[in-house]
C-alpha positions in Angstrom: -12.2 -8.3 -93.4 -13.2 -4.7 -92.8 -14.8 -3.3 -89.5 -18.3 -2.3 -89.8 -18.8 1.5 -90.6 -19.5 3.2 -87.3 -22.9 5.4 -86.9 -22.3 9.0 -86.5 -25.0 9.1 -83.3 -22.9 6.2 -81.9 -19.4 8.2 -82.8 -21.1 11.2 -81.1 -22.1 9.3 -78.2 -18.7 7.9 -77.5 -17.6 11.8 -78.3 -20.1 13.1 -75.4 -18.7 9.9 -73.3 -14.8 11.2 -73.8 -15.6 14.7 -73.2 -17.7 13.9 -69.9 -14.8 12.2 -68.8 -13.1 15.1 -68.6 -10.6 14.4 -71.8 -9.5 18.1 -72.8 -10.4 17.9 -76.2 -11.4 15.2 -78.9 -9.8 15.6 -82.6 -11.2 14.6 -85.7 -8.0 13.0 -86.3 -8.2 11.3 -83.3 -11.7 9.5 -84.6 -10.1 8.7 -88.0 -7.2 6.7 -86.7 -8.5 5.3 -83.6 -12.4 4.7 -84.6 -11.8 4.0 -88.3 -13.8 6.9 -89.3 -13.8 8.2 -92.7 -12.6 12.3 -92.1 -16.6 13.1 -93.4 -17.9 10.6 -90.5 -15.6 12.1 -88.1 -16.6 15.8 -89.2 -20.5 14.8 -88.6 -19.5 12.9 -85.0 -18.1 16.0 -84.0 -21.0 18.4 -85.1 -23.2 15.8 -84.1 -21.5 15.9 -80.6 -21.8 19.7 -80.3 -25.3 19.9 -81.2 -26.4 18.9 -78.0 -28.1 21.0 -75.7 -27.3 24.1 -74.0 -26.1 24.3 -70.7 -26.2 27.2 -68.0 -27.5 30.6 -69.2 -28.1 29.3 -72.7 -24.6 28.9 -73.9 -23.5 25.9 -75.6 -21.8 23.6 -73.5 -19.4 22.6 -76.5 -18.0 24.4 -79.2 -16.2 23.1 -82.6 -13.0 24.4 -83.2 -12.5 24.7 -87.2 -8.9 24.5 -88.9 -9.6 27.1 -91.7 -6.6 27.6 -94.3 -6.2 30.4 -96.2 -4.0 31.2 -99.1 -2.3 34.6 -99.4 -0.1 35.9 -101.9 3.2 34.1 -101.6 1.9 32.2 -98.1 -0.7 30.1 -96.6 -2.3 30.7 -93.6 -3.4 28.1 -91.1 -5.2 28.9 -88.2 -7.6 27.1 -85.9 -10.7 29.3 -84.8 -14.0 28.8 -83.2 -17.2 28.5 -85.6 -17.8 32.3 -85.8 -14.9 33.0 -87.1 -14.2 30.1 -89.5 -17.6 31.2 -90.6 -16.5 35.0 -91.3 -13.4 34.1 -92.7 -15.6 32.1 -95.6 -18.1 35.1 -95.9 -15.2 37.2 -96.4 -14.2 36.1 -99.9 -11.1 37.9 -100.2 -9.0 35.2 -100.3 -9.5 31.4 -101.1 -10.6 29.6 -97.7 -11.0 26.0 -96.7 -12.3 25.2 -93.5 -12.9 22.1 -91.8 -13.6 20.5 -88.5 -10.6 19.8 -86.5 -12.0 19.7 -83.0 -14.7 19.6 -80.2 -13.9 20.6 -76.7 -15.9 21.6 -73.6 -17.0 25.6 -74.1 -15.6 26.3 -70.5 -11.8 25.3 -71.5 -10.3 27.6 -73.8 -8.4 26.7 -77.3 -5.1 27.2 -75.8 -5.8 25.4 -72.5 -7.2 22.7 -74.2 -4.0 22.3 -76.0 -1.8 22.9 -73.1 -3.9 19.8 -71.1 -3.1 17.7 -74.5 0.0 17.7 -74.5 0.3 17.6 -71.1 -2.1 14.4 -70.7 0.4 12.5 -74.1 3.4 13.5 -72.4 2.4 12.2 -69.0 1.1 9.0 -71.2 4.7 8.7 -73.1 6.5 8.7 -70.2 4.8 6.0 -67.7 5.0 3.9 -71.2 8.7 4.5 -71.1 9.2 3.8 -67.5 7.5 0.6 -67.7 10.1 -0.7 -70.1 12.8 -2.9 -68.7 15.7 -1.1 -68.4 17.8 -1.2 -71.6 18.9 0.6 -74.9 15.1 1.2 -75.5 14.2 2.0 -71.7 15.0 4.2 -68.8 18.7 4.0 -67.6 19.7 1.3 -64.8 19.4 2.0 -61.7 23.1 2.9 -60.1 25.0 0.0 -57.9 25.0 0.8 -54.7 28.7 1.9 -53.5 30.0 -0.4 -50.8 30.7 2.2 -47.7 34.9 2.6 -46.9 36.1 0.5 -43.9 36.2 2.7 -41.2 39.8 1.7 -40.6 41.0 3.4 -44.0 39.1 7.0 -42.6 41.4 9.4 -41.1 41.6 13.4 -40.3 44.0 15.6 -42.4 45.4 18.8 -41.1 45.8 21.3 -44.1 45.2 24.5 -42.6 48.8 25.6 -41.4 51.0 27.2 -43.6 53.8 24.6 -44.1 52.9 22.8 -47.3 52.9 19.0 -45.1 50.1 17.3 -44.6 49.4 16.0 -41.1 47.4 13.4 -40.0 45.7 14.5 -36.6 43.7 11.3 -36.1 42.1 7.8 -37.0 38.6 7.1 -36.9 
């Protein structure tokens, strides 16, 4: 049985709900696997989610960040840019362009920061999962055994500093 199609306002809302909880940024691809979205549903989430209104001073409090792919002779380009620029880079017509929605994030945190707090947050995530596990082939190492101090008996004092080659016992502790 398939899972009811999700409403883009309700995507959006859950979007708005991720971001407010002070989630870095939220993927398309991220809606797609986790939501079920199709990557059109996911796209209109995401501009649905930026769309609302501005904050201080009149700037948007979220921008889209656009994965626009160019192809240049002998190479393809990929790049991830803000909404300007994925927009000037289709006006320009120089090469062929495709660009589509790959992110929303808040406008105050920049791309690279955004990215950074990622992969900070997944491999903070990854690790606490892998600590959990019992310890094992597929789990953190086991902890050491604890070394049983020497009998005090067997401890003694060795005397190595004259300049016969002997060893000499000063004392027993």
């Amino acid at each position: 049985m398939q899972a009811p199609a999700i409403d883009a306002k309700v995507a959006a809302a859950a979007v708005g709900r991720c971001l407010d909880g002070l989630r870095p940024r939220v993927r398309r691809v991220e809606l797609t696997s986790e939501l079920g979205l199709s990557e059109e549903e996911a796209s209109a989430a995401l501009l649905e989610a930026a769309s609302v209104g501005p904050g201080e001073a009149g700037v948007p409090c979220r921008s889209v960040d656009w994965l626009v792919v160019s192809s240049l002779p002998g190479a393809r380009e990929l790049r991830i840019t803000t909404s300007a620029e994925a927009e000037a880079a289709a006006a320009s017509g120089s090469t062929s362009v495709h660009a589509e929605v790959h992110s929303i994030r808040p406008s105050a945190v920049g791309h690279a920061d955004c990215a950074t707090l990622s992969w900070r947050s997944e491999l903070e995530a990854c690790w606490e999962a892998y600590r959990t596990r019992p310890p094992g082939p597929n789990g953190p190492a086991p902890p050491p055994a604890q070394l049983a101090p020497a009998p005090s008996s067997d401890l003694g004092v060795v005397d190595l500093s004259d300049d016969d080659d002997e060893c000499h016992v000063i004392g027993v502790s």
